[in-house]
N, C-alpha and C positions, 0 to 999 in steps of 0.2 A: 162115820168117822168120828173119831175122837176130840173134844173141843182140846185145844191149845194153846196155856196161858202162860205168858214171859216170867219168866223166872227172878226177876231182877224188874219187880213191879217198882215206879219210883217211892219216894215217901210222901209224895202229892196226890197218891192215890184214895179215893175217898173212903173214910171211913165210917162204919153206921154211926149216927149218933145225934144228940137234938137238934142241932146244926142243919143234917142233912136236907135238903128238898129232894121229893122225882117230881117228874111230868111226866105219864105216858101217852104217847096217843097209838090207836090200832087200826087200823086201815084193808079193807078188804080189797084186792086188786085184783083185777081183772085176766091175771097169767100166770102162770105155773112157775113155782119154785123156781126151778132151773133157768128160766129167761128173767126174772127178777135179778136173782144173783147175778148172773152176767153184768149187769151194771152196778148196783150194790160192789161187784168186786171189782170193779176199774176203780179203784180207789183213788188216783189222780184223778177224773172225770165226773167229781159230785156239782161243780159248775153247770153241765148239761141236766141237771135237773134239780137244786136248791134253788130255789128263787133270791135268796139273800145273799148265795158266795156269786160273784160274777167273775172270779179267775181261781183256779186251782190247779195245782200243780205237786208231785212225788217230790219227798226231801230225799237223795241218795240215790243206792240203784236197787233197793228194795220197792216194788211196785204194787204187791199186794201178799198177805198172810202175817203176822207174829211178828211185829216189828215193822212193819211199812211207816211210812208218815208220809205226810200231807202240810201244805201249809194251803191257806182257803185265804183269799182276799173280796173281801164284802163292798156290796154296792156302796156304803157309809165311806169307806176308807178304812178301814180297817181292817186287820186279819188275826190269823190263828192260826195253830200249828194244833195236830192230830195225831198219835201212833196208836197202832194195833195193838191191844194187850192180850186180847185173846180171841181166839180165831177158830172157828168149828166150819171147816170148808163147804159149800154149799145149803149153808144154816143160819149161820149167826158169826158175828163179830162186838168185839166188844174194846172203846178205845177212847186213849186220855188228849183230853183238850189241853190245852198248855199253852203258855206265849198271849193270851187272850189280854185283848182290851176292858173285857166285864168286871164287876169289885168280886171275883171269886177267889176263894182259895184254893179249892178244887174243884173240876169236873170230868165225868166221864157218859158218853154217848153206850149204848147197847141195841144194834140191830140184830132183830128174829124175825125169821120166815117160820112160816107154821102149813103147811097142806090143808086147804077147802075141801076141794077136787083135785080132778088133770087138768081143769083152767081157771081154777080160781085158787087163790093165796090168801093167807093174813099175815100183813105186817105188824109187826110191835117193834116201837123206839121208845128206848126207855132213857131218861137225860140225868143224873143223879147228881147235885151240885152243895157246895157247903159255899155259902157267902162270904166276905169280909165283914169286920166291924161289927162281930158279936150281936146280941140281941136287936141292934138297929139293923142288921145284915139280916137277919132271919127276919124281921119284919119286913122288910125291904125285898127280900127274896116269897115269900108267902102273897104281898099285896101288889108286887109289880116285876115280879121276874118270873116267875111262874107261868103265869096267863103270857108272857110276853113271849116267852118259850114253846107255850102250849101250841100258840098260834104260827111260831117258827115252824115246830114240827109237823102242822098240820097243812102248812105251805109245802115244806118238803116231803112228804108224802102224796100228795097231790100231784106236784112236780114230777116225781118217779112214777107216779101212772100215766100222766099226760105225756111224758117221754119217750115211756116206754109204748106207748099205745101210737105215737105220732112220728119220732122218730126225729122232732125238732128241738131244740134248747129251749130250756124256758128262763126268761127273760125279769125282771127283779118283783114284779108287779102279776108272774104265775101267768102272765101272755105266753103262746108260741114264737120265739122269733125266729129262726133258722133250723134249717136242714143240718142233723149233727153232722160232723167228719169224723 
């Protein structure tokens, strides 16, 4: 299937350039493509397996593909809002953070499933962000946003395999706590 990108990208979408950071992390999982995505695209439901969001919940009655949103509310108190900008149905999606508590001026998240075998996966989450506050925002994002990110996503990775492998929530600290519904 063909990736699918919103046509009507905002002007907060990140642009290459010195500014920009990524953080990747890549993750081997234990299950095939098609049962990864199955949670991957419950796109309200990244609560059952982020250790940092403890509520999230669909903006609209769009619930997954090119345009969905999300709004994530974090163990801290704080939240953030998500849409879909681009979407390759059982593969990858690709989407803008927004509404965010962090000193960003832009970010956008990118999940890819990649084929091992018939039971094994590789994840790649790729995080691409331009800071506020100019050259002390690029320092600032280089010596303590980065690793701070790096570590998010390697919780949430973690998460998505302990979930998917248990079938429980996982809890802010990457514990099992409950039986999903």
């Amino acid at each position: 299937m063909a990736s699918i990108v919103d046509p009507e990208l905002n002007e907060k979408q990140p642009q290459e350039d010195e500014n920009m950071h990524s953080v990747q992390v890549t993750t081997e999982m234990n299950s095939d493509i098609k049962t990864i995505w199955k949670f991957l695209d419950d796109f309200g439901s990244v609560y059952k397996y982020n250790p940092s969001v403890e509520t999230s919940e669909i903006l609209g009655s769009k619930k997954t593909g090119l345009g969905a949103k999300r709004q994530c509310h974090f163990y801290d108190g704080t939240s953030l809002k998500e849409k879909i900008i681009q979407y390759e149905e059982g593969r990858s999606y690709t989407f803008d953070l927004y509404d965010f508590p962090m000193p960003l001026k832009t970010a956008t998240s990118h999940f890819e499933l990649t084929p091992i075998n018939s039971n094994k996966s590789k994840l790649s989450i790729t995080l691409k962000f331009v800071p506020k506050f100019g050259p002390i925002g690029w320092l600032m994002g280089k010596l303590l946003m980065r690793p701070m990110l790096t570590k998010a996503l390697k919780g949430l990775s973690k998460g998505l395999n302990d979930h998917i492998r248990t079938g429980q929530i996982i809890g802010s600290k990457g514990e099992l706590l409950s039986m999903s519904t």
